[in-house]
C-alpha positions as CSV (number, residue, x, y, z in Angstrom):
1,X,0.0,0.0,0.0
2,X,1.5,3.0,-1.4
3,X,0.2,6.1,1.2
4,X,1.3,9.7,-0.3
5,X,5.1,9.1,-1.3
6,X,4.9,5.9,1.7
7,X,5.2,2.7,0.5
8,X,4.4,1.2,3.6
9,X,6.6,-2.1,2.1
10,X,9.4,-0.4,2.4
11,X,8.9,2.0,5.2
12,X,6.8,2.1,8.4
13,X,4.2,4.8,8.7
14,X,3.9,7.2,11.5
15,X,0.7,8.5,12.1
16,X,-0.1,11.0,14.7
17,X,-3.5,10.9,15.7
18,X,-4.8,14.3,16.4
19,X,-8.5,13.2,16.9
20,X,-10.2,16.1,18.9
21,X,-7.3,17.3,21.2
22,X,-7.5,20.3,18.8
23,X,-10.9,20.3,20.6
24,X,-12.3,23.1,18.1
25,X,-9.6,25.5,17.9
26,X,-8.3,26.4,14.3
27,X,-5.0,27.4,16.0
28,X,-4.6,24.6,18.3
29,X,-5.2,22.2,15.5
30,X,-2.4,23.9,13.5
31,X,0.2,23.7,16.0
32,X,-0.4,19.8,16.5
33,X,0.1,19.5,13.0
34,X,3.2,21.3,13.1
35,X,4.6,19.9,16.3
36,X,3.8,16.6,14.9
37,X,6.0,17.3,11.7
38,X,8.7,18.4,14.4
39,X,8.3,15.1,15.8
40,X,9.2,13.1,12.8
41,X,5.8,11.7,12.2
42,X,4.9,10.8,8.5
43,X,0.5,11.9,8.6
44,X,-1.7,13.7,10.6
45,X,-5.1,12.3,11.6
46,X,-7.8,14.0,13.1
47,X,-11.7,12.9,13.7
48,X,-14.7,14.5,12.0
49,X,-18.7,14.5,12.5
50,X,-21.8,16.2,12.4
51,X,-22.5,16.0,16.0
52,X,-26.4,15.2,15.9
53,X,-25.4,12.0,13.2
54,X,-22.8,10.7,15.8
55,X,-24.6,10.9,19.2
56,X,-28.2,10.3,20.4
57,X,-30.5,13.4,21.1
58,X,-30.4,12.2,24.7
59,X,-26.8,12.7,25.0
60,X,-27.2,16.2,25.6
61,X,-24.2,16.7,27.9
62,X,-21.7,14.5,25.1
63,X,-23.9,16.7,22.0
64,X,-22.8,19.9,23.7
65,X,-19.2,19.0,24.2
66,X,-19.1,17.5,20.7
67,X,-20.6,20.6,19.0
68,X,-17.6,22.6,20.5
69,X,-15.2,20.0,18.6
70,X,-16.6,20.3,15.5
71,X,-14.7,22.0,12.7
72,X,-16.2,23.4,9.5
73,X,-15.3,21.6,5.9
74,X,-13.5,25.2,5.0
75,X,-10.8,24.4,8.7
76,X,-10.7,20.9,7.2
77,X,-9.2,22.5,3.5
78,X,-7.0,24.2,5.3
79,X,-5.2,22.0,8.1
80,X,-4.6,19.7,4.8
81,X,-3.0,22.2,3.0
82,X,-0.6,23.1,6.4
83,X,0.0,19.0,6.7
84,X,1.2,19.2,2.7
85,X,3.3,22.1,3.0
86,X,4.6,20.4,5.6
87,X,5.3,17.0,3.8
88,X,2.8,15.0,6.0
89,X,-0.2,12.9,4.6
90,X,-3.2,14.9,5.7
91,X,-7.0,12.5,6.2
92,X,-9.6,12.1,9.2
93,X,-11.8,9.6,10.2
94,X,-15.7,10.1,9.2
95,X,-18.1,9.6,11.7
96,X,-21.3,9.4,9.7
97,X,-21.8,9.8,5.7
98,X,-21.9,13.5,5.7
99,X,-18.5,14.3,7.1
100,X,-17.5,11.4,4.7
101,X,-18.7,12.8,1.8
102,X,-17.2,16.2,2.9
103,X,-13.8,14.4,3.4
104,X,-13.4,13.0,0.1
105,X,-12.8,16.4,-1.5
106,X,-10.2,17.1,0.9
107,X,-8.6,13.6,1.6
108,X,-6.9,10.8,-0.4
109,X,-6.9,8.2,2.1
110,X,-9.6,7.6,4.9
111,X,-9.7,5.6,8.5
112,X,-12.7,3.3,10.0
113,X,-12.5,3.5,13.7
114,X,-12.9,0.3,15.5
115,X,-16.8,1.6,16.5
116,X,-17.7,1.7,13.5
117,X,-16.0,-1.6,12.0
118,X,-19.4,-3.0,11.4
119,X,-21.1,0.2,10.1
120,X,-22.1,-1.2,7.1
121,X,-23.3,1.8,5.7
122,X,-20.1,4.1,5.6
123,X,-17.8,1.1,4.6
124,X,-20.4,0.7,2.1
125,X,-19.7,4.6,1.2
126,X,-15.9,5.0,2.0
127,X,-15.0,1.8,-0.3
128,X,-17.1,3.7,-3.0
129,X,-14.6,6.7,-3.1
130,X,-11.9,3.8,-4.1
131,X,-9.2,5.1,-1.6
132,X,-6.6,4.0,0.9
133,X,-8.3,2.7,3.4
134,X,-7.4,2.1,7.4
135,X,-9.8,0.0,9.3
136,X,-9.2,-0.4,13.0
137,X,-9.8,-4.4,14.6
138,X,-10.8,-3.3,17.8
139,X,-14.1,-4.5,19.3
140,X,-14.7,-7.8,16.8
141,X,-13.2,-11.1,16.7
142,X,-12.1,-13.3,13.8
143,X,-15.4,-14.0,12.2
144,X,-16.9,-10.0,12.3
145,X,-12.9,-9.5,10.4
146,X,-13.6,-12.2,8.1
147,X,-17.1,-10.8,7.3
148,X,-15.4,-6.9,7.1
149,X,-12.9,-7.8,4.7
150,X,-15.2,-10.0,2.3
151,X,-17.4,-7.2,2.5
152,X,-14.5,-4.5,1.1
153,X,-13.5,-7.0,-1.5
154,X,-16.9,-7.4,-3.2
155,X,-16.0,-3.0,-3.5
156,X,-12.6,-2.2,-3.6
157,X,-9.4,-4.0,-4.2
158,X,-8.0,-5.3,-1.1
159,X,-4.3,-3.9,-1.9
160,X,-6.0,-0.8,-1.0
161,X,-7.0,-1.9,2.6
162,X,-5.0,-2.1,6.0
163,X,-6.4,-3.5,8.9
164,X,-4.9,-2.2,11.9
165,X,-4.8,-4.2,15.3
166,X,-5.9,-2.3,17.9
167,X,-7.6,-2.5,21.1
168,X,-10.5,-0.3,22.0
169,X,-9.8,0.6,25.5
170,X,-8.7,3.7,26.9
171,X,-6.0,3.3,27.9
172,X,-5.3,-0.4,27.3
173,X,-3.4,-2.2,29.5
174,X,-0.2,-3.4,28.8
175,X,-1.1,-7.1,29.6
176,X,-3.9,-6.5,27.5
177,X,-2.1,-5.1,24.2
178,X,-1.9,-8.9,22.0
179,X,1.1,-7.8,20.0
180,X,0.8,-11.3,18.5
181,X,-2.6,-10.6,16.8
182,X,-0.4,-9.2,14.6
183,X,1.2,-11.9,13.1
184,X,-2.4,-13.7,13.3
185,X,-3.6,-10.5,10.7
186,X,-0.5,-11.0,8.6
187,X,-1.0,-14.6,8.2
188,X,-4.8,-14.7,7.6
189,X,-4.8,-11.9,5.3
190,X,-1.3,-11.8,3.0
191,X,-2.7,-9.3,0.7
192,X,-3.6,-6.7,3.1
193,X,-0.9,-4.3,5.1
194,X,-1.5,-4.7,8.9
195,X,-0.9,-1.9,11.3
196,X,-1.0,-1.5,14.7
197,X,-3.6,1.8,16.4
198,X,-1.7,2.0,19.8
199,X,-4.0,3.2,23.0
200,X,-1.2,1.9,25.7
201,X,0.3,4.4,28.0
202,X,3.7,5.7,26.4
203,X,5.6,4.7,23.7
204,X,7.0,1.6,24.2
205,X,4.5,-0.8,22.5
206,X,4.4,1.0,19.3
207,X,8.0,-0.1,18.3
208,X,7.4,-3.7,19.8
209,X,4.4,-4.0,17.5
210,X,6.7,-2.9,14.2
211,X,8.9,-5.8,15.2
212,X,6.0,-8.4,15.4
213,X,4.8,-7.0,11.5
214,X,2.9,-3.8,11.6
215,X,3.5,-1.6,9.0
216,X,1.7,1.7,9.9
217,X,1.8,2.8,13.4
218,X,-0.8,5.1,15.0
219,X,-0.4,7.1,18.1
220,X,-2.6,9.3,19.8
221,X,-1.0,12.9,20.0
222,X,-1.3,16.5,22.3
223,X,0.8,19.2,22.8
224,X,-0.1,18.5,26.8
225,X,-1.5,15.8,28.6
226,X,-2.6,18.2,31.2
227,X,-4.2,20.7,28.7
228,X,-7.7,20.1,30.0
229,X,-10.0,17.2,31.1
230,X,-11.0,15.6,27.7
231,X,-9.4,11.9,28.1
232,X,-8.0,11.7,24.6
233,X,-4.9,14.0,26.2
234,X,-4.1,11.6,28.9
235,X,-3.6,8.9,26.7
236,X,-1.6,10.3,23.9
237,X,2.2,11.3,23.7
238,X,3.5,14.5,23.8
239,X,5.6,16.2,21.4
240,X,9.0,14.8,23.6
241,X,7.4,10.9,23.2
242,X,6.3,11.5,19.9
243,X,9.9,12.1,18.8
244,X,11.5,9.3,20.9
245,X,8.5,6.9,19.5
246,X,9.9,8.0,15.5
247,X,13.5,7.7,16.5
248,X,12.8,4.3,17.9
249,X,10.8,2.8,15.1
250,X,13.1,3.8,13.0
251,X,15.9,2.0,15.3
252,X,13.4,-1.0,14.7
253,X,13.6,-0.9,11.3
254,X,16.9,-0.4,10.8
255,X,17.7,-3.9,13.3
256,X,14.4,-5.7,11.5
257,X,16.5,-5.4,8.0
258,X,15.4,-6.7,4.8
259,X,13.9,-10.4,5.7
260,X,15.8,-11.9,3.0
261,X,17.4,-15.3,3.9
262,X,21.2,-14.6,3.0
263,X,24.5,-14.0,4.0
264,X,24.9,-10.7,5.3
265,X,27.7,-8.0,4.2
266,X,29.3,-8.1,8.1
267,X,29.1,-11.7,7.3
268,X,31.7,-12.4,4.5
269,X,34.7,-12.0,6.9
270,X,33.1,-14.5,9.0
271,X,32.8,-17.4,6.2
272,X,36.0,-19.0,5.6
273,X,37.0,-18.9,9.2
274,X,33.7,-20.4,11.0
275,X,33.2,-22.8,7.5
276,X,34.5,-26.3,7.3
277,X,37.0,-28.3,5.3
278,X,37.8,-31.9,5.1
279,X,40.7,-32.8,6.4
280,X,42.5,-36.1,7.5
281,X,41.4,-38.1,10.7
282,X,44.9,-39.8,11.5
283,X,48.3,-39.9,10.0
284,X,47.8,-41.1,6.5
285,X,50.5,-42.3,4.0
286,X,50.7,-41.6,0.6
287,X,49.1,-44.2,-1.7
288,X,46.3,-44.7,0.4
289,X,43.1,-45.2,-0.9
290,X,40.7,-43.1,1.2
291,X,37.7,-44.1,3.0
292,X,35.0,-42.3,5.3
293,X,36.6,-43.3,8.3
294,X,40.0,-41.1,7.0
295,X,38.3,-38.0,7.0
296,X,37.3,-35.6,9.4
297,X,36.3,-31.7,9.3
298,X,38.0,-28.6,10.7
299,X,38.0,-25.1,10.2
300,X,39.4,-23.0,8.3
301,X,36.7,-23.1,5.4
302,X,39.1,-23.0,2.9
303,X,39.5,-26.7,1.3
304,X,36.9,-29.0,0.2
305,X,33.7,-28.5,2.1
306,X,31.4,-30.6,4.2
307,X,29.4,-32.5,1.4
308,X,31.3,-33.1,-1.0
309,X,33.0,-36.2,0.0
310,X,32.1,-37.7,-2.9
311,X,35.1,-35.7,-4.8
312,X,37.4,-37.6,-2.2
313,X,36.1,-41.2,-1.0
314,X,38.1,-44.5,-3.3
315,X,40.6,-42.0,-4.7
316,X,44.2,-42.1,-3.9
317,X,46.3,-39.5,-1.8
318,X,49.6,-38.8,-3.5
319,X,51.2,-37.5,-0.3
320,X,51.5,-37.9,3.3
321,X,49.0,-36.1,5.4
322,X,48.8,-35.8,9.1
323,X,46.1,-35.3,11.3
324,X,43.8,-32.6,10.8
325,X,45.9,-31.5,7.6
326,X,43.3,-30.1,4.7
327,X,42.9,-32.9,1.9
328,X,43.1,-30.8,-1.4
329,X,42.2,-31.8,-4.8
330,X,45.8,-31.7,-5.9
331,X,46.4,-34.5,-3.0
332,X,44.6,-36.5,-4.8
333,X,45.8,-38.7,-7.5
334,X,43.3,-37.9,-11.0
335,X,39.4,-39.4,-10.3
């Protein structure tokens, strides 16, 4: 999956997930975005919604609070032109099929949350814009994933779809973080890039999750955990952990290498001196026809290896050898 100039193959992707700690300022929402580009981070993500599509009428104290968060599709235009200038990949998650609709104008990737996984009707309208898509795995278990991504393939391509594991509690414990759902996505689902949507405490699980597979990374972010009483603050990282999360991905990466099975570069000087060669068991004259029980295998790597005894076995040695001595070919009298 190929994310702005990403490829998330070949690179991990750092997402710094702004959600509402803008919580309706303009300006606030513009310094995340370029404190997170300070930070190293690779996209901004933020949350939008028509408040009265996303909570019930009853909700009055949520709908009030929610109202106040809300940004208009013109703030929306410009935060993504800020993230661009700033060479970070700019989207938000839709919470109903307005802001969706509103978002596609502005946006060329898109996020599911994991409470809306099984909202049939805005997958149903996302995979119809034929975008990127990130879907959180929070909340369902194998057969509800099964069911989501059947239902994006009968839409949209699944090399456009990433499923990100994730676990939909705030803050999740650590215990409680099943890092090795990861390989479980990979496995399951070869053709689609798995991610990890981190709500632990810190940064330490993001990186771990990179080494078990993930691909894209997303981590809750505010300029200040203390900057009011809305939760989302107390849960993300801070500019300071935001950095030192990017800095040790990258370490990860860097350790994780390629994947290919081969010798590596720091390897070569290694070869010849931990390698074998076949050598002479005991004292053995010239003129002696050689059997298994002459031979024996030492290092340096250097002579004949291990395997290829067949070169050696019935022929003739045309000098003396002594123990542990290398049998070369030109030992050996013509096979």
């Amino acid at each position: 999956m190929k994310i702005g100039t990403i490829n998330t193959s070949e690179k991990v992707l750092i997402i710094a997930e702004i959600g509402n700690n803008h919580e309706g300022s303009i300006d606030e929402a513009k310094k995340l975005i370029r404190a997170a580009a300070e930070a190293g981070a690779n996209a901004v993500k933020f949350q939008t919604f028509v408040s009265e599509f996303y909570a019930s009428a009853d909700q009055s104290e949520r709908l009030a609070r929610l109202k106040k968060f809300e940004l208009s599709e013109a703030d929306w235009i410009l935060l993504a032109e800020l993230a661009r200038d700033l060479g970070l990949v700019f989207f938000s998650t839709p919470f109903d099929l307005l802001s969706a609709e509103r978002l596609n104008h502005v946006q060329k990737i898109f996020k599911i949350s994991s409470g809306d996984n099984l909202f049939w009707s805005l997958l149903e309208k996302v995979a119809s814009f034929g975008k990127p898509t990130l879907i959180s795995t929070g909340l369902t278990e194998e057969e509800a994933l099964l069911k989501i991504v059947s239902f994006w393939e009968q839409r949209a391509p699944l090399e456009d779809l990433a499923l990100l594991h994730c676990v939909a509690s705030y803050p999740t414990p650590p215990e409680e973080a099943n890092l090795a759902a990861i390989h479980t996505l990979v496995r399951k689902f070869p053709q689609i890039v798995v991610g990890y949507s981190d709500h632990t405490l810190g940064v330490e699980t993001a990186p771990l999750a990179v080494a078990a597979g993930a691909r894209i990374i997303e981590k809750h972010f505010t300029l200040d955990k203390n900057y009011s009483n809305f939760r989302d603050h107390q849960i993300s990282a801070d500019p300071a952990e935001l950095k030192k999360l990017v800095l040790q991905i990258k370490e990860v990466e860097r350790r994780m290498g390629t994947g290919k099975l081969e010798v590596r570069a720091c390897e070569q000087n290694s070869l010849q001196a931990l390698r074998r060669s076949i050598a002479a068991s005991r004292p053995l004259e010239s003129g002696k026809i050689l059997k298994i029980g002459d031979l024996t295998w030492v290092r340096p790597g250097i002579g004949i290896p291990p395997g290829s005894e067949g070169r050696i076995l019935g022929r003739k040695l045309n000098k003396n050898k002594s123990l542990g001595e290398l049998i070369l070919e030109e030992d050996l009298s013509p096979a």
